[in-house]
C-alpha positions in Angstrom: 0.0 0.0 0.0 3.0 2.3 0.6 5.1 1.2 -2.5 1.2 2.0 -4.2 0.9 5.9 -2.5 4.8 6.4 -3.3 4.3 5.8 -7.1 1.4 7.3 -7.1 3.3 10.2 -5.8 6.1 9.6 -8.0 4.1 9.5 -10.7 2.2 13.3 -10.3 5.4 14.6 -9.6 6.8 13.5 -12.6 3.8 14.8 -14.4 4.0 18.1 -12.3 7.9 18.7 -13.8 6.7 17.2 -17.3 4.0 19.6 -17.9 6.3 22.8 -16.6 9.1 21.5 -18.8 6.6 21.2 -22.1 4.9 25.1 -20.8 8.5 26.3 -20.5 9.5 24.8 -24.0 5.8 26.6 -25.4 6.8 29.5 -23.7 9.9 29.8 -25.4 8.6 28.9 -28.8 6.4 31.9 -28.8 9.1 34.1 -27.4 10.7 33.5 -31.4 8.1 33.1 -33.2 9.5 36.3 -34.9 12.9 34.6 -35.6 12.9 31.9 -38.7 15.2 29.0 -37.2 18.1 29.1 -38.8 19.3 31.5 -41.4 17.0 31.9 -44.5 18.6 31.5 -47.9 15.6 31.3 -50.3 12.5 33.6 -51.7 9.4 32.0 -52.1 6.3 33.6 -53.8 3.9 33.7 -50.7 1.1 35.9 -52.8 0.8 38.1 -56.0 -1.3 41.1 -56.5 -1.8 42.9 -60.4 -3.4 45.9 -59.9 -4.9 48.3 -62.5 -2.5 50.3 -64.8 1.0 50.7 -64.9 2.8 52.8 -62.4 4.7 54.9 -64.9 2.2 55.7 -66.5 0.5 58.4 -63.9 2.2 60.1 -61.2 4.6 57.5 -59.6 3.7 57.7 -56.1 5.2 55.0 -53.1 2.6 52.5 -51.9 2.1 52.5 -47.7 3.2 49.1 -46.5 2.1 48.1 -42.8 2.3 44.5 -41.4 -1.7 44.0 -42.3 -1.8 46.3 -45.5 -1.0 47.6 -48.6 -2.3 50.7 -50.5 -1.0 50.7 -53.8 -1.9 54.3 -55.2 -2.5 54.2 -59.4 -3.7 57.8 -60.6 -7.2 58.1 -59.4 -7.3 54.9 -58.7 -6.3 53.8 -54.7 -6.1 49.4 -54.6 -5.9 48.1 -50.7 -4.9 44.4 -50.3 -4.2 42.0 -47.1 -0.8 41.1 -47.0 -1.2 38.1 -45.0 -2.9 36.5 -48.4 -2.8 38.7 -51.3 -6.6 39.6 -51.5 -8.2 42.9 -52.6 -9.8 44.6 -50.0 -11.4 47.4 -51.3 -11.3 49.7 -54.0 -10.7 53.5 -54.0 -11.3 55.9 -56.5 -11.2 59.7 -56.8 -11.5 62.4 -59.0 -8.1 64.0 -58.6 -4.7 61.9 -58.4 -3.4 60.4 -55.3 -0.1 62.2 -54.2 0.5 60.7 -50.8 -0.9 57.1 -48.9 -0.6 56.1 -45.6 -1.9 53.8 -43.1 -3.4 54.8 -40.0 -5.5 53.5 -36.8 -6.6 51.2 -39.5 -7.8 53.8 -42.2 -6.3 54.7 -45.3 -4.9 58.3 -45.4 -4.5 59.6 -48.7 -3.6 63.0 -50.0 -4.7 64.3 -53.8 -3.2 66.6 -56.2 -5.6 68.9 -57.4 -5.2 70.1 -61.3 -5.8 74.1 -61.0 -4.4 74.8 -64.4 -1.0 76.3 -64.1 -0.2 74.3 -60.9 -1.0 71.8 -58.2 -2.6 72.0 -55.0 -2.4 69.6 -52.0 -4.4 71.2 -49.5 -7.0 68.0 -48.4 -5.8 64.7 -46.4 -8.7 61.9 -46.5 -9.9 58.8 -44.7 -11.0 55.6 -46.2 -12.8 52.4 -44.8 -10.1 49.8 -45.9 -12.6 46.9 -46.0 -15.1 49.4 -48.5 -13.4 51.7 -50.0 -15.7 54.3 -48.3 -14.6 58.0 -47.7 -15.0 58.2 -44.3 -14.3 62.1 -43.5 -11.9 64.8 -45.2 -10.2 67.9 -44.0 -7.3 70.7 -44.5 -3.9 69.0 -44.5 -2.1 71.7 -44.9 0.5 73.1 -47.1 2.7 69.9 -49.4 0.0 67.1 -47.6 3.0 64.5 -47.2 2.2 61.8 -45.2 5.1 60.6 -42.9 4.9 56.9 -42.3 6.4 55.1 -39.4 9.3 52.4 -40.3 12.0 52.5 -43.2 14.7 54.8 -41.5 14.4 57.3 -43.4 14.3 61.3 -42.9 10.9 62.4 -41.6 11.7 66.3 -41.3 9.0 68.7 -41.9 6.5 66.3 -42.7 2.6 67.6 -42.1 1.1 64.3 -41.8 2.0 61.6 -39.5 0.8 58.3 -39.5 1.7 56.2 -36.4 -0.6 52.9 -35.2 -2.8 55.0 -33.1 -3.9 57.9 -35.4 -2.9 60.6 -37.4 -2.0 63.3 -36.2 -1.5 66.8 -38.7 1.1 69.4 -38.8 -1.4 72.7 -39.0 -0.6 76.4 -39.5 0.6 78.4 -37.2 3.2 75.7 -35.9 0.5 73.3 -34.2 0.2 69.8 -33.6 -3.4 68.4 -34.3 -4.5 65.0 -33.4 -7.2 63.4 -35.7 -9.8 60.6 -34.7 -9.1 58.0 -37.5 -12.3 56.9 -38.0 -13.9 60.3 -38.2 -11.3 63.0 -38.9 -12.8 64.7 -35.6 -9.8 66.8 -33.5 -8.9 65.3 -31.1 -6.6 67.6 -29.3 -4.1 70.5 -30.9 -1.2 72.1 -29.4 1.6 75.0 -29.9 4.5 73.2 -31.3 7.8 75.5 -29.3 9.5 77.8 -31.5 12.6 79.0 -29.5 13.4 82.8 -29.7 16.9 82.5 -31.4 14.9 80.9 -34.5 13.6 84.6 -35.5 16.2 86.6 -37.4 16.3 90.7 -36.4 17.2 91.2 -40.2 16.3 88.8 -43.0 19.2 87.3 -44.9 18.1 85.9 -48.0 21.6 83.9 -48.6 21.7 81.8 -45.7 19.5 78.3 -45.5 15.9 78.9 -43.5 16.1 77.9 -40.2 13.5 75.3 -38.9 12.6 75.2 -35.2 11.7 71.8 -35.5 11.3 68.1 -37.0 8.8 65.6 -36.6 9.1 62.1 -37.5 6.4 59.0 -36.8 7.2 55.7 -34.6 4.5 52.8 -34.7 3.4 54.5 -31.1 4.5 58.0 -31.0 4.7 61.4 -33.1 8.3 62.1 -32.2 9.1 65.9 -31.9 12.9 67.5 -32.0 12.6 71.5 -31.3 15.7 74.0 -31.1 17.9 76.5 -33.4 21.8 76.5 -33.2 23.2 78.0 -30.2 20.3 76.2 -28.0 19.4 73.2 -26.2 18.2 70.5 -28.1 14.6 69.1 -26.5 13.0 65.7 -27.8 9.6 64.6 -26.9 7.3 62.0 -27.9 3.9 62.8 -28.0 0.5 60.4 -27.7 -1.5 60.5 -30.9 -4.5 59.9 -29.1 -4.4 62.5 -26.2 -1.5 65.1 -27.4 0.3 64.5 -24.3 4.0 64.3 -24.0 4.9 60.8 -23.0 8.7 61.3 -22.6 10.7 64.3 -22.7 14.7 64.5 -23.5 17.1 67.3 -23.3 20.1 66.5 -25.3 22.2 70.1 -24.5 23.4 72.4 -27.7 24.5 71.9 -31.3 25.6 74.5 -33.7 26.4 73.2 -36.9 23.7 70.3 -38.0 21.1 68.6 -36.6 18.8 66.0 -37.7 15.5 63.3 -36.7 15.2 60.2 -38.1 12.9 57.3 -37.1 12.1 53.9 -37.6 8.9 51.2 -36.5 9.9 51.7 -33.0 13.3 53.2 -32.4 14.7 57.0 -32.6 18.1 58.3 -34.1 19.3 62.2 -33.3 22.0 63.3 -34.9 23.7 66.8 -33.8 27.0 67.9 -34.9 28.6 64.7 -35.6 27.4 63.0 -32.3 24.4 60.5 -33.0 22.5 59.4 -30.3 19.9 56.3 -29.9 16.9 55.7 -28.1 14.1 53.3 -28.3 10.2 53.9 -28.9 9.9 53.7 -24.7 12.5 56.8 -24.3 15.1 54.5 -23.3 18.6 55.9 -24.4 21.2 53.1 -26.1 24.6 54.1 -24.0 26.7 55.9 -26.8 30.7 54.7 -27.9 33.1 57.6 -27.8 32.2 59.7 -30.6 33.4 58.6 -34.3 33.0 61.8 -36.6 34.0 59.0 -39.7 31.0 57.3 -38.5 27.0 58.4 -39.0 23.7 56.1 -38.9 20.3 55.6 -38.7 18.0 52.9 -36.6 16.0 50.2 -38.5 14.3 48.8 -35.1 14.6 47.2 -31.3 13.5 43.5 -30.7 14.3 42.3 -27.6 16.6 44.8 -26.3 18.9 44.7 -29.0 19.0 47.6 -31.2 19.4 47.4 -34.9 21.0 50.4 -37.0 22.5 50.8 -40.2 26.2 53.3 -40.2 28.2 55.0 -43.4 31.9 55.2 -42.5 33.3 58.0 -44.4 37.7 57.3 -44.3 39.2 60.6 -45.4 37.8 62.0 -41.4 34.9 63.8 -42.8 31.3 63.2 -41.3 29.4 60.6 -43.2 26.8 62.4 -46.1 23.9 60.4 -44.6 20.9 62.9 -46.3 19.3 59.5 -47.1 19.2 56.1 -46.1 20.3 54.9 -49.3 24.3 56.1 -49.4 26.2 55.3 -52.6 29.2 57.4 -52.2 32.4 55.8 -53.9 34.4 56.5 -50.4 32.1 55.5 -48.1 31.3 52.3 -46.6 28.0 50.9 -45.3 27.5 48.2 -42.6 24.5 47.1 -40.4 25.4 46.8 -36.5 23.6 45.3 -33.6 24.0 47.0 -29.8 22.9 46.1 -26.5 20.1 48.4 -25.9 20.8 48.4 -21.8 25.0 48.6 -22.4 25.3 49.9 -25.8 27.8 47.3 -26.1 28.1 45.5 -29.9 26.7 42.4 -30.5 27.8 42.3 -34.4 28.7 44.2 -37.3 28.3 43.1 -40.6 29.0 45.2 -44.1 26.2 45.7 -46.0 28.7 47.7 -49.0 26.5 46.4 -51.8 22.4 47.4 -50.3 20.4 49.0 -52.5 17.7 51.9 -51.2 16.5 51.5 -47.4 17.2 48.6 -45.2 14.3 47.7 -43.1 14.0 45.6 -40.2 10.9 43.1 -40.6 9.8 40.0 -38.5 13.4 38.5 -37.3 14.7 39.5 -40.4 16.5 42.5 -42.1 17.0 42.7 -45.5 16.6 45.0 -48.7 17.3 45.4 -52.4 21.1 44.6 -53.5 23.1 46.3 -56.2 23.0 43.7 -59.1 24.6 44.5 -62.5 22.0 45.1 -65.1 18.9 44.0 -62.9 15.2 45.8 -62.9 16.1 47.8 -59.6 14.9 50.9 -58.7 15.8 54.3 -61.7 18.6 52.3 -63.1 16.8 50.2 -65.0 17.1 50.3 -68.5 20.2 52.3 -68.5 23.1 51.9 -71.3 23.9 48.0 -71.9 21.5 47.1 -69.6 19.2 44.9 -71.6 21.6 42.9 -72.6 22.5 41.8 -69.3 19.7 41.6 -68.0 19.2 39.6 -64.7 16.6 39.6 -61.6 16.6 41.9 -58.7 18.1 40.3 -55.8 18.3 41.0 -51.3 20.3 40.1 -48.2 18.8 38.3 -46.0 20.2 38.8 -42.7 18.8 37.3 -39.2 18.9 39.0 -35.8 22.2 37.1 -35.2 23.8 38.8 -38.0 24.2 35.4 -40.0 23.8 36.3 -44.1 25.0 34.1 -47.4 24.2 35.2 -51.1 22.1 37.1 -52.6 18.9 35.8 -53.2 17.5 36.6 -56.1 14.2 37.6 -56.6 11.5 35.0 -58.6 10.1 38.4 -60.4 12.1 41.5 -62.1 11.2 44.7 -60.2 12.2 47.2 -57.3 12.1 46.5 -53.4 9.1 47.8 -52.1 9.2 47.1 -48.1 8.7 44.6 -45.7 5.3 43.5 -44.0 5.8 41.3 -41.4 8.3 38.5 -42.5 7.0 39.2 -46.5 9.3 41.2 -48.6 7.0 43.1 -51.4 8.6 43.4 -54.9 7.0 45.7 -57.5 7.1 45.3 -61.1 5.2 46.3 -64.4 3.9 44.1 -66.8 1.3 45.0 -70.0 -1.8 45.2 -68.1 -0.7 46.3 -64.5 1.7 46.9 -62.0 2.2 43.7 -60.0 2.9 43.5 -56.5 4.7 40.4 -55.5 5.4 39.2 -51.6 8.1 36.7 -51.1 8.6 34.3 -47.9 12.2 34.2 -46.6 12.5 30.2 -46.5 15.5 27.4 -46.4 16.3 24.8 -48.8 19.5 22.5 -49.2 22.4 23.8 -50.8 25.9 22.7 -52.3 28.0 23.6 -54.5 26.7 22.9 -58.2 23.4 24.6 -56.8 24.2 27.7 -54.8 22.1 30.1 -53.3 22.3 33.0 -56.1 21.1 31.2 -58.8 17.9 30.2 -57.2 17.5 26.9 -57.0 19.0 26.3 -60.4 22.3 24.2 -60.7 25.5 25.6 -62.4 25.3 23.0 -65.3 21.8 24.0 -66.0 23.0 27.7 -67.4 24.0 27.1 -71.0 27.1 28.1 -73.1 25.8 31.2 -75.1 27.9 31.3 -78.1 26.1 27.3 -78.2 22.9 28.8 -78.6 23.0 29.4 -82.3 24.1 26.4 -84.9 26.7 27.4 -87.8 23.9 26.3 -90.3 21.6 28.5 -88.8 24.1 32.2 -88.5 25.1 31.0 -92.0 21.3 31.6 -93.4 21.5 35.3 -91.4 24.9 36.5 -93.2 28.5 35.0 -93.9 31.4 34.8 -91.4 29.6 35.2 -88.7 32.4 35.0 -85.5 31.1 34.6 -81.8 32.8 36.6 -79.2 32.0 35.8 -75.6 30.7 38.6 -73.7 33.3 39.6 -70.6 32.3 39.0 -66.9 29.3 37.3 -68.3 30.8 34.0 -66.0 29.7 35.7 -63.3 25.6 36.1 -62.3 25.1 37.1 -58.7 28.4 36.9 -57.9 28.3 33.0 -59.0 31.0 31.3 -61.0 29.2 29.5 -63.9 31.2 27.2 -66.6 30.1 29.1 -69.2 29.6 32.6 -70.3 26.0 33.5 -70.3 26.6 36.0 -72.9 27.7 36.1 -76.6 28.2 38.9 -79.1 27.7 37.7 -82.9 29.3 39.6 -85.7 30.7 39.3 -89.1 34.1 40.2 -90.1 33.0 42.9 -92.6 29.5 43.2 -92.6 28.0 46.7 -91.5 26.6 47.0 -87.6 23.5 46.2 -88.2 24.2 43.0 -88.5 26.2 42.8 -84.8 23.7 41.4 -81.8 24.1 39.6 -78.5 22.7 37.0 -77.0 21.9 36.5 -73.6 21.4 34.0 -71.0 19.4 36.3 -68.4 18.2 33.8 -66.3 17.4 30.2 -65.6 14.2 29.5 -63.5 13.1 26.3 -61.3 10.2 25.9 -64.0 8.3 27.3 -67.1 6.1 29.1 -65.0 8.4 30.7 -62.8 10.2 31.7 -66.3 7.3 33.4 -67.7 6.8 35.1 -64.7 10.1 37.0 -64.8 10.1 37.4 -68.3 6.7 39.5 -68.8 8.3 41.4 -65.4 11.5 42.4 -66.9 10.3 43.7 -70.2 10.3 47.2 -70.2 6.9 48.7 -70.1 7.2 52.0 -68.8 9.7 54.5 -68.8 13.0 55.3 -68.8 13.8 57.4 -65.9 17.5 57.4 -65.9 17.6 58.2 -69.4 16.2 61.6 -68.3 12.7 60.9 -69.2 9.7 58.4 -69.6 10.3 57.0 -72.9 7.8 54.2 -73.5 9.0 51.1 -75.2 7.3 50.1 -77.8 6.8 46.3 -77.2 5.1 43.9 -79.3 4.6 39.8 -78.8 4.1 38.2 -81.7 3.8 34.7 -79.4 3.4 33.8 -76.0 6.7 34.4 -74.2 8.3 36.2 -76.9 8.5 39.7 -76.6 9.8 41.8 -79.1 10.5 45.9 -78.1 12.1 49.0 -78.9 13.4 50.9 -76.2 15.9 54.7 -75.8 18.8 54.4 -74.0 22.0 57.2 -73.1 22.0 60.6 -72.6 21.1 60.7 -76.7 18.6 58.6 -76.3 19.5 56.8 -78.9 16.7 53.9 -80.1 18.1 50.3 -79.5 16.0 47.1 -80.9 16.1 44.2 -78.2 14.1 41.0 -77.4 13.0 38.8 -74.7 12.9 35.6 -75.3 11.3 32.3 -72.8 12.1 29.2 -73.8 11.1 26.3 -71.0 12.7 27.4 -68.2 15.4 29.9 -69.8 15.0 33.5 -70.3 16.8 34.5 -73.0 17.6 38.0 -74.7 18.8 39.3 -77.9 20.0 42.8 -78.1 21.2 44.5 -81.4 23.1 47.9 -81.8 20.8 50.2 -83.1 16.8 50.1 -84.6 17.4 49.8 -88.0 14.9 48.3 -89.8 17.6 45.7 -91.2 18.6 45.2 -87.2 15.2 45.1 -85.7 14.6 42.2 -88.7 17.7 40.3 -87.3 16.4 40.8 -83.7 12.6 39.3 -84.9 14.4 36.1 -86.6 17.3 35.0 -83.7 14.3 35.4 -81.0 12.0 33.6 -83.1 14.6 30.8 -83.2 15.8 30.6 -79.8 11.8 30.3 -78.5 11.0 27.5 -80.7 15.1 25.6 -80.7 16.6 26.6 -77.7 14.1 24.4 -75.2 15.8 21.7 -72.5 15.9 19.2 -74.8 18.1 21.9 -77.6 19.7 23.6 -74.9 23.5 22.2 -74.3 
């Protein structure tokens, strides 16, 4: 009967510990639940989203990306869809262009550009039902209505509008702060913004820069205020969006030279006169290093006391030029670096040279576009040479312990949009639409005949270029045709491949005309996945770093082959090009001009390599 009681006892003891040991290990689980396990080396398509019209062809104005949301502005047209699956939400439209977007207390803020003749006007900031489409109130916004959202690090100086979780809140005349009810546009509360005494000049000076008294930015919580003029003490202060009162004030003594706010999600950055100092969304200040004036940054988040930001080193002693987030400065160097929010003391640094546009902290994850030669990224597009090299957009994908591998390129052609959540969102154009694409950060098996950069394809699967075309076959275009492999084209995403993936054709004395290149631009998993970048990488729109929106004129005679004419160079001079999807391979055939002689040549090689250059052709 003892021996019974003492197992018995045994027994719910050991079921006591079990069941605290299994809550500890749940516990634990949900504590990183916003940290994939392991470091992610793949992009998956989790959704993808074509909205109405083409983005360069109205004004071009940034979508507002939240963790729930997207509002993808078109025109007159306003398109809200649930990032969590890709669905359309509702439907906006207006009579007047959308200029700004944001997202707000879970409304749509959106600011139009009225058309009064010989100029523009954005004087109106409205709120929409996201799940209708339904105005739900309007009101003055104030002169430039520009909407400030939180997250992105970048500048948020002088902003009107605001847009943090809780509501927006409006930056009215006579330097006041006015809190808005987000589902009514009702005041909530307005307030003198300080305008120190030094500010006003006794005698104008029309040669030095205007002094402003203060900067605003936006956290996920918090309108963050930075008031002063040089000479004075510096005084930060984050305000409630809901009640207008200050929820933390700092005073962070005098500058004289430069000063300058900058916020991200939930985390605050100060710079003044080469000192920058740190402090998360709660007011919490990151201990500082000694000062570094070769140094500069900017914060992309806190998660679990650790604070995230990204720096530009400038060597020759100078202060870093950090005016953006984006720093491409030959002599500078960018890295992203982890501290200690309670010690300040580094956890890890990691260079982060080769980042395109804003870096952006998401869910255990921080990542961005990457500079990648000849790819649909950002106003470089379509620059000299580069639709003959044509290749996908590509990120770093970096966890919170710093861990990062290869590019990853991107399944779709297009520019970095933001991050919702864990999702990157890729933009692109295609005929019909703009498409919005949102790619999972995943893991899959590599080695070395199928790295990381190339997608999931293996190094053997990327043919030889100059194989492309058969002797019999260049023989019917002209005589004596010789095939030059292109230089560097070994090399895609910084991957070594055994062949070249590009191959210039010309004959010994025939006139240009007859010169074109041949392209392999990029190998997908499948078909599919092929078609999918290729009617993403033709270029649609514009040409913005040509100095203006020329419009390619594109034609496709066939399914997957896409045949276009598009200006390139500061003479703009017309080039005849092709894109060309054959299985799995996307394929492109450039010439040197748009003769009507080289636009003939262009039409029969693409034509040949859609219908010969499949798996079972391809060597």
């Amino acid at each position: 009967m003892v021996r019974k009681r003492a197992r018995i006892v045994w027994s719910a003891g050991c079921g006591i510990v079990l069941t605290l040991g299994l809550l500890a290990l749940l516990i634990g689980d949900h504590g990183r639940t916003d940290q994939p396990p392991g470091r992610p080396n793949a992009l998956t398509v989790a959704w993808s989203f074509l909205a109405p019209g083409r983005a360069s062809d109205t004004v071009d104005v940034a979508p507002a990306v939240s963790d729930r949301m997207l509002a993808i502005p078109q025109g007159r047209t306003l398109s809200v869809v649930n990032t969590r699956n890709g669905r359309l939400l509702s439907t906006v439209r207006s009579s007047d262009e959308f200029q700004e977007v944001g997202l707000s207390g879970n409304v749509v803020l959106a600011v139009p550009r009225k058309d009064l003749g010989l100029q523009w006007r954005y004087d109106s900031l409205h709120g929409y039902d996201p799940a209708t489409g339904r105005e739900l109130w309007n009101t003055g916004a104030g002169d430039g209505g520009r909407i400030a959202q939180p997250g992105g690090g970048e500048f948020r100086g002088g902003m009107p509008v605001l847009a943090p979780d809780p509501g927006p809140v409006v930056e009215a005349a006579g330097d006041r702060l006015m809190g808005l009810a987000p589902r009514t546009g009702k005041e909530r509360w307005t307030k003198r913004m300080p305008v120190p005494a030094r500010c006003a000049r006794s005698e104008p000076d029309t040669s030095a820069s205007p002094v402003y008294p203060y900067e605003v930015a936006a956290t996920r919580k918090y309108v963050v205020l930075l008031s002063s003029c040089p000479g004075t003490a510096v005084e930060l202060d984050a305000v409630n969006p809901e009640s207008g009162e200050i929820v933390w004030h700092k005073r962070l003594g005098r500058w004289d030279a430069s000063l300058a706010l900058v916020a991200a999600r939930n985390a605050i950055g100060v710079r003044k006169d080469g000192e920058f100092r740190l402090f998360t969304e709660s007011g919490e200040e990151v201990p500082r290093r000694k000062g570094d004036r070769r140094s500069d940054g900017w914060p992309l988040g806190e998660a679990r006391g650790v604070m995230y930001l990204a720096e530009t080193h400038s060597p020759d002693g100078e202060q870093a030029d950090t005016s953006h987030a984006d720093t491409s400065h030959a002599a500078q160097k960018d890295s992203v670096r982890a501290v200690r929010v309670d010690t300040g003391k580094p956890v890890w640094t990691r260079s982060a040279r080769s980042w395109f546009g804003g870096r952006e902290l998401g869910r255990g994850i921080i990542t961005g576009g990457v500079h990648t030669g000849g790819a649909y990224d950002g106003d470089t597009r379509w620059s000299v040479g580069d639709a003959r090299s044509q290749g996908p957009g590509a990120s770093n994908l970096m966890d919170f312990a710093g861990r990062t591998g290869s590019r990853v390129p991107w399944p779709v052609a297009g520019t970095f949009v933001g991050m919702s959540g864990e999702l990157l969102i890729i933009r692109s154009e295609e005929k019909n639409g703009t498409r919005y694409t949102a790619l999972r950060p995943g893991h899959r098996v590599t080695d070395e005949e199928s790295p990381v950069a190339l997608g999931g394809a293996k190094r053997k699967d990327w043919p030889h270029a100059c194989g492309l075309l058969s002797a019999d076959f260049l023989a019917k275009l002209a005589r004596g045709y010789v095939k030059v492999p292109v230089k560097g084209s070994r090399t895609v995403l910084g991957t070594q491949l055994p062949h070249p993936s590009g191959c210039r054709f010309a004959t010994a004395s025939g006139p240009d005309s007859d010169i074109f290149t041949v392209t392999v631009r990029w190998v997908a998993p499948d078909a599919k996945a092929a078609r999918t970048y290729a009617a993403s990488a033709v270029p649609w729109g514009g040409s913005p770093a040509s100095g203006g929106r020329i419009t390619a004129a594109v034609t496709e005679p066939r399914r997957g082959l896409y045949l276009y004419t598009y200006r390139t160079g500061l003479a703009q001079k017309p080039i005849a090009d092709a894109t060309v999807v054959s299985g799995r391979y996307v394929f492109g055939v450039g010439s040197v001009s748009d003769e009507a002689r080289a636009e003939r040549l262009v039409r029969r090689v693409a034509q040949h390599l859609s219908q010969h250059a499949g798996p079972e052709h391809t060597p």
